[in-house]
C-alpha positions as CSV (number, residue, x, y, z in Angstrom):
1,X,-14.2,3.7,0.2
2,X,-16.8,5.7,-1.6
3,X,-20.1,4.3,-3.2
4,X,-22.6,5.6,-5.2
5,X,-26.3,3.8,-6.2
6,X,-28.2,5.6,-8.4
7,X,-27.3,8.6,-6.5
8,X,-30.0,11.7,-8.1
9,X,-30.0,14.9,-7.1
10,X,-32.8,17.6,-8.4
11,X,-33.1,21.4,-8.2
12,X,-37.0,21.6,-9.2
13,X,-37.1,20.6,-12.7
14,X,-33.1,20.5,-13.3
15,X,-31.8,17.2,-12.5
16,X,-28.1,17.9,-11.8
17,X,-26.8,14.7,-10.6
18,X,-28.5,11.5,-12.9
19,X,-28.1,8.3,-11.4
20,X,-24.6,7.6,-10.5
21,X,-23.1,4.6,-10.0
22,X,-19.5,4.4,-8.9
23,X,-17.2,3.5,-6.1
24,X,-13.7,5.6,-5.1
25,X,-11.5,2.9,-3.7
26,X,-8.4,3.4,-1.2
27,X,-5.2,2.9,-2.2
28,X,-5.4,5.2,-5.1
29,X,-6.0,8.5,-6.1
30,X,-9.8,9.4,-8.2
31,X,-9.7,12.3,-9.9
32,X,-13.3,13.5,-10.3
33,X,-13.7,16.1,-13.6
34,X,-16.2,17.4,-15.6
35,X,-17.4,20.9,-17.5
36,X,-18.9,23.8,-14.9
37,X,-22.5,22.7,-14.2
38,X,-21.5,18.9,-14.8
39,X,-22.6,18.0,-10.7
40,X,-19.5,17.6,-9.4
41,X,-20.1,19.9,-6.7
42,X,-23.5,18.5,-5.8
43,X,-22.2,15.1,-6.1
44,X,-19.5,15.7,-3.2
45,X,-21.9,17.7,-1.2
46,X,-24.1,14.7,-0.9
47,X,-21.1,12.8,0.1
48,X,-20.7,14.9,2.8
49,X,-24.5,15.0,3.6
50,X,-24.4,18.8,2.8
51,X,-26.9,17.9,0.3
52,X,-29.5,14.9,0.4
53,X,-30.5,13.2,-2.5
54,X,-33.7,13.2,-4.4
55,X,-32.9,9.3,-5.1
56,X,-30.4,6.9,-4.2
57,X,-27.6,7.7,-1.8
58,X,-23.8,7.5,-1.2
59,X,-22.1,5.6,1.5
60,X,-18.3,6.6,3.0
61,X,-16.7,3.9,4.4
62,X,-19.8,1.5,4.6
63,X,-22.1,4.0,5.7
64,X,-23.8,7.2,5.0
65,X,-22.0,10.3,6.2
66,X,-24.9,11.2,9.2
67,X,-24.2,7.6,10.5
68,X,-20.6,8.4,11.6
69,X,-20.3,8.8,15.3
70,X,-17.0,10.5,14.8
71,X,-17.4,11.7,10.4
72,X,-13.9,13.8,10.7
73,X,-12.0,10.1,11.7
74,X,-14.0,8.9,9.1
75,X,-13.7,11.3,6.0
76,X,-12.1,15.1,5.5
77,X,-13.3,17.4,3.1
78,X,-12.3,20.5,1.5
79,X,-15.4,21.5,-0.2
80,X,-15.1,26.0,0.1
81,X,-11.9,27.0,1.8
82,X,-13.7,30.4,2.3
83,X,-15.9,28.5,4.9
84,X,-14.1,29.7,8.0
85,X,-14.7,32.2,10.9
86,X,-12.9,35.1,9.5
87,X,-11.8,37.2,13.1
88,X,-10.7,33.4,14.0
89,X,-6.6,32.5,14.1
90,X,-6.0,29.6,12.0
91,X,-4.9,28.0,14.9
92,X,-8.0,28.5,16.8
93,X,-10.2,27.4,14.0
94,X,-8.7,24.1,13.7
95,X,-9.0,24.0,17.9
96,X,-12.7,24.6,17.4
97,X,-13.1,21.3,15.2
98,X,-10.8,19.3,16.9
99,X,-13.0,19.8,20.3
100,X,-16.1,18.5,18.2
101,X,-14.2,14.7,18.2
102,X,-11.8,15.3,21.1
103,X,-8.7,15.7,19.2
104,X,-5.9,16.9,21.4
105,X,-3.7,20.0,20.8
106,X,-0.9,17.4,19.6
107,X,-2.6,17.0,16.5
108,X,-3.8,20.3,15.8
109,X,0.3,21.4,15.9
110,X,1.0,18.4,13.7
111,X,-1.8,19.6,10.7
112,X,-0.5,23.2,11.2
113,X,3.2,21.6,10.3
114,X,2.1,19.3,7.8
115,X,0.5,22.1,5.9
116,X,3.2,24.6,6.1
117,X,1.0,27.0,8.5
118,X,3.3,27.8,11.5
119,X,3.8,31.0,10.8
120,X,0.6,32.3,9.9
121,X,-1.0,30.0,12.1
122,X,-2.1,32.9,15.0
123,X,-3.2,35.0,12.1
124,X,-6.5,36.1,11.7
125,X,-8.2,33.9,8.8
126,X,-9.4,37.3,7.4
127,X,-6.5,38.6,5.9
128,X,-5.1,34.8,4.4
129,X,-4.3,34.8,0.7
130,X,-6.1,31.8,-1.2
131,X,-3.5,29.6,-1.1
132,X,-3.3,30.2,2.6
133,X,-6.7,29.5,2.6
134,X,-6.7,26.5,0.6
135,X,-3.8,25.2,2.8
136,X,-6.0,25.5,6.4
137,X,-8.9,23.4,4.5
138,X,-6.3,20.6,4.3
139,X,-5.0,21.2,7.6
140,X,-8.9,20.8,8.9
141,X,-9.5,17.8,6.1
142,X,-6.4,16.3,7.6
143,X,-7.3,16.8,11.5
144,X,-8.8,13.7,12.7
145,X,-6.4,11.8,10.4
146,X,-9.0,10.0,8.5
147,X,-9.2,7.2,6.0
148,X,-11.1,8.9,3.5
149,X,-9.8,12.6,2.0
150,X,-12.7,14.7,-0.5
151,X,-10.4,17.5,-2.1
152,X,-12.3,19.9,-4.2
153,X,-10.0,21.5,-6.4
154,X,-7.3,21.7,-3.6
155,X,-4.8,23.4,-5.8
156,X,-6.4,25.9,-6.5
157,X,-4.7,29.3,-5.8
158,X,-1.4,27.9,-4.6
159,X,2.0,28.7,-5.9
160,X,4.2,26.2,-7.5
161,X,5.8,24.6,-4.7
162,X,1.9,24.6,-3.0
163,X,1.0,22.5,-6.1
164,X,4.2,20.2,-6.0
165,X,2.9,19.6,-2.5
166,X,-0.5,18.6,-2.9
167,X,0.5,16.1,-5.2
168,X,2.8,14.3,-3.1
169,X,0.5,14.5,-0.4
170,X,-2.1,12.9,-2.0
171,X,0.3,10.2,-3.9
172,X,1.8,9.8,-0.1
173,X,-1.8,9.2,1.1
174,X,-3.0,6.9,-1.2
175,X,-0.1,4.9,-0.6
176,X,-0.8,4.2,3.0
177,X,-4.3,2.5,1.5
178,X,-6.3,5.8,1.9
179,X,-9.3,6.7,-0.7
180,X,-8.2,10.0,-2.4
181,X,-11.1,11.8,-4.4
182,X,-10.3,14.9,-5.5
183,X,-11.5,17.5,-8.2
184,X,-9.5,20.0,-10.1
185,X,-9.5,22.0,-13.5
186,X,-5.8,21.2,-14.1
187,X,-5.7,18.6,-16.8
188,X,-1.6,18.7,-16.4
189,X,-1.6,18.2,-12.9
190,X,-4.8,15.8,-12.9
191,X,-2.2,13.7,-15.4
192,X,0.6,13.8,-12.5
193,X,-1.9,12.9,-9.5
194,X,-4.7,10.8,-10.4
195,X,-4.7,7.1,-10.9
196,X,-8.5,6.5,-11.9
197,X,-10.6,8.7,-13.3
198,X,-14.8,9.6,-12.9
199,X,-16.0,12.2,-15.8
200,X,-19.1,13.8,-15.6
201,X,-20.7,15.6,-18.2
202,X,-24.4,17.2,-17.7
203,X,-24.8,15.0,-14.5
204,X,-24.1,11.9,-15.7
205,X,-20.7,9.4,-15.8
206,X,-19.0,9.9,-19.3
207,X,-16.4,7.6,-18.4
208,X,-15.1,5.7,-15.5
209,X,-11.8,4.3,-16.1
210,X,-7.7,4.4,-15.2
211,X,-5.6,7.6,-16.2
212,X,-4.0,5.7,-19.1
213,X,-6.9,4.0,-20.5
214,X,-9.2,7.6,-20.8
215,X,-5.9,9.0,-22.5
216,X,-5.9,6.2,-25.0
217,X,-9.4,6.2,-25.8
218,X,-10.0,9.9,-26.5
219,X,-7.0,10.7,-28.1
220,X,-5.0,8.8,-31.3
221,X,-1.2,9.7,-31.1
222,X,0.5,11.9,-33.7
223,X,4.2,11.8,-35.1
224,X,5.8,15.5,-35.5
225,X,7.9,15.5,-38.8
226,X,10.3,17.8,-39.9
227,X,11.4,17.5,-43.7
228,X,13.0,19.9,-46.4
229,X,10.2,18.2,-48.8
230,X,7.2,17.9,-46.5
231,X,4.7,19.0,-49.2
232,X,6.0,15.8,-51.2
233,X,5.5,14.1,-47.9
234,X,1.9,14.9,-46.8
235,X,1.1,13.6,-50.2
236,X,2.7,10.2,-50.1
237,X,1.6,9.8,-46.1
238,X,-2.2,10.5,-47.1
239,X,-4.7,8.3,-46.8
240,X,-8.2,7.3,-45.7
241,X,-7.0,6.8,-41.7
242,X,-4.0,9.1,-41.9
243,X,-4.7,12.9,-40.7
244,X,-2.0,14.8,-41.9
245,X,-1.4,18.6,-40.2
246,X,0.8,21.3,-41.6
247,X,2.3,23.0,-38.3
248,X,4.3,25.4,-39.8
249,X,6.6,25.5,-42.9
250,X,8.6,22.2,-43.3
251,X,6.6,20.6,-40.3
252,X,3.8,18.1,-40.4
253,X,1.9,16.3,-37.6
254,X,0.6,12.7,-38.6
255,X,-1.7,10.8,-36.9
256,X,-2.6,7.3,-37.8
257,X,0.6,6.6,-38.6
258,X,3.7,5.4,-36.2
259,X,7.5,7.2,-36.6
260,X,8.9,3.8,-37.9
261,X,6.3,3.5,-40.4
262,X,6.6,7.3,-41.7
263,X,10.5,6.6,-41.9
264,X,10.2,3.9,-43.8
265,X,7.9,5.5,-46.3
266,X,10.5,8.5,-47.0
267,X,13.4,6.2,-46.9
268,X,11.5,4.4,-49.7
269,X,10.8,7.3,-51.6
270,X,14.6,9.2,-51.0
271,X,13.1,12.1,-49.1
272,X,15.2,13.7,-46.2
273,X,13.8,13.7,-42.5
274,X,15.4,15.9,-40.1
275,X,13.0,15.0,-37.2
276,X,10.7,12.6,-36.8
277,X,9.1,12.6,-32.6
278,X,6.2,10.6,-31.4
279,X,4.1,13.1,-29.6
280,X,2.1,11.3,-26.2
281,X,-1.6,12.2,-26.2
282,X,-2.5,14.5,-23.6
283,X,-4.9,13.9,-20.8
284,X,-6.9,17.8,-21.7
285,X,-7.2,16.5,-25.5
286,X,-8.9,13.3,-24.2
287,X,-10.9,15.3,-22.0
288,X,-12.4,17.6,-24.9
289,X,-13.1,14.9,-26.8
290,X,-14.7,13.5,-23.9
291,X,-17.1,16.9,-22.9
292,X,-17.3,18.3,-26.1
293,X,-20.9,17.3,-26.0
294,X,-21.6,18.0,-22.9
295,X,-20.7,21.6,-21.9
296,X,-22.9,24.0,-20.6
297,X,-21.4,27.1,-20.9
298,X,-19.8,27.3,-24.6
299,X,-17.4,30.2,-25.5
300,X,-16.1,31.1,-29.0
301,X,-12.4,32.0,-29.9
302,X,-11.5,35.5,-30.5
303,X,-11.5,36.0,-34.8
């Protein structure tokens, strides 16, 4: 388990972490998201006790990070995959860490299979791809088998079957009563993974709250209609809570309404519908409806 208590973090005069409150709890898997400059970094840095907090503080486990006689049985992170000795094997990088907690040469081989490294694994860390890369920081996350996993965006950089992988993994983990907290820019696969979700925006929590429930609050569903008299249509559908979109020609999207509802309306009024789909609300809408306030770095579409 994770916990946060007013946990502050400030850069001179830039507070980038603003008194955070929130516990990660095992069993499941926390997705932690947010826009670039929102703290997540920071936030699992002082996790780690890679960064120590102007105020408050963070607990793994029941205690802070520095108070774990043996952290990596405690908690694994994968913070910068690029963190490694470069001229070091992959294998002889996880040897190095396993000697800081005793871990025997068993377990080393056992990471190296889990993590689909055996045949890289007496490879120079130099010349890994970033998947590779991002495969050895779980492989060193995973080494002392711990209770608690930090993933910062883990996916990032592998291949399909890589991504498939990671998923289950962390579903897999979770399952055995593990605390998963993980970051990632995928809004797709953050819908797949995560169970619970923390959203930062400009250092502070935006929302803490289950996958489903962020989903339904940020977003309204929408109906996609198809009709050789859509025009007549959007008129009769249009009202003060009804959004009615033209997608294309013959095509409407309607929110604030529900399919049985819209069909009943052009049954009423004798007007053909050749498709009428519900269309599930998507995690990224919820999230830019969530950060559309809080994003530091704003870019403009191409005209």
């Amino acid at each position: 388990m994770i916990t946060a208590e007013g946990l502050t973090k400030r850069f001179g005069e830039k507070t980038a972490v603003d008194r955070l409150d929130f516990t990660v709890h095992p069993g499941r898997v926390t997705g932690f998201l947010g826009p670039n400059g929102a703290g997540k970094s920071t936030t699992m840095r002082m996790i780690v006790g890679l960064d120590r907090p102007t105020v408050g503080g963070v607990t793994v486990n029941g205690r802070r990070y520095a108070e774990h006689r043996a952290p990596l049985h405690e908690v694994g992170a994968l913070l910068d995959a690029k963190a490694v000795h470069t001229g070091r094997t992959a294998e002889n990088h996880l040897l190095a860490l396993a000697a800081t907690h005793r871990i025997g040469r068993q377990r080393v081989r056992e990471v190296i299979e889990l993590t689909g490294l055996e045949s890289v694994a007496r490879k120079r860390v130099g010349g890994f791809s970033l998947g590779m890369g991002q495969r050895l920081g779980i492989a060193a996350a995973l080494l002392g088998d711990p209770a608690t996993l930090i993933l910062d965006e883990p996916v990032n950089g592998l291949d399909p079957e890589g991504v498939l992988w990671v998923r289950r993994l962390v579903r897999d983990l979770a399952a055995e009563g593990r605390t998963i907290f993980l970051s990632s820019h995928l809004m797709s696969e953050m819908s797949l993974t995560a169970d619970h979700l923390i959203v930062l925006g400009k250092g502070r929590i935006i929302t803490d709250a289950p996958v489903a429930d962020v989903i339904a609050g940020g977003t309204r569903a929408r109906v996609l209609v198809r009709s050789p008299r859509a025009s007549q249509l959007a008129d009769l559908l249009a009202g003060p809570d009804v959004t009615v979109m033209r997608a294309e020609s013959g095509v409407l999207e309607v929110t604030g309404l529900d399919a049985p509802a819209i069909g009943d309306l052009a049954a009423r009024h004798s007007l053909a519908i050749h498709e009428l789909t519900p269309k599930n609300a998507s995690l990224e809408e919820a999230y830019m409806a969530l950060t559309a306030d809080a994003v530091e770095y704003r870019t403009e579409a191409l005209r």
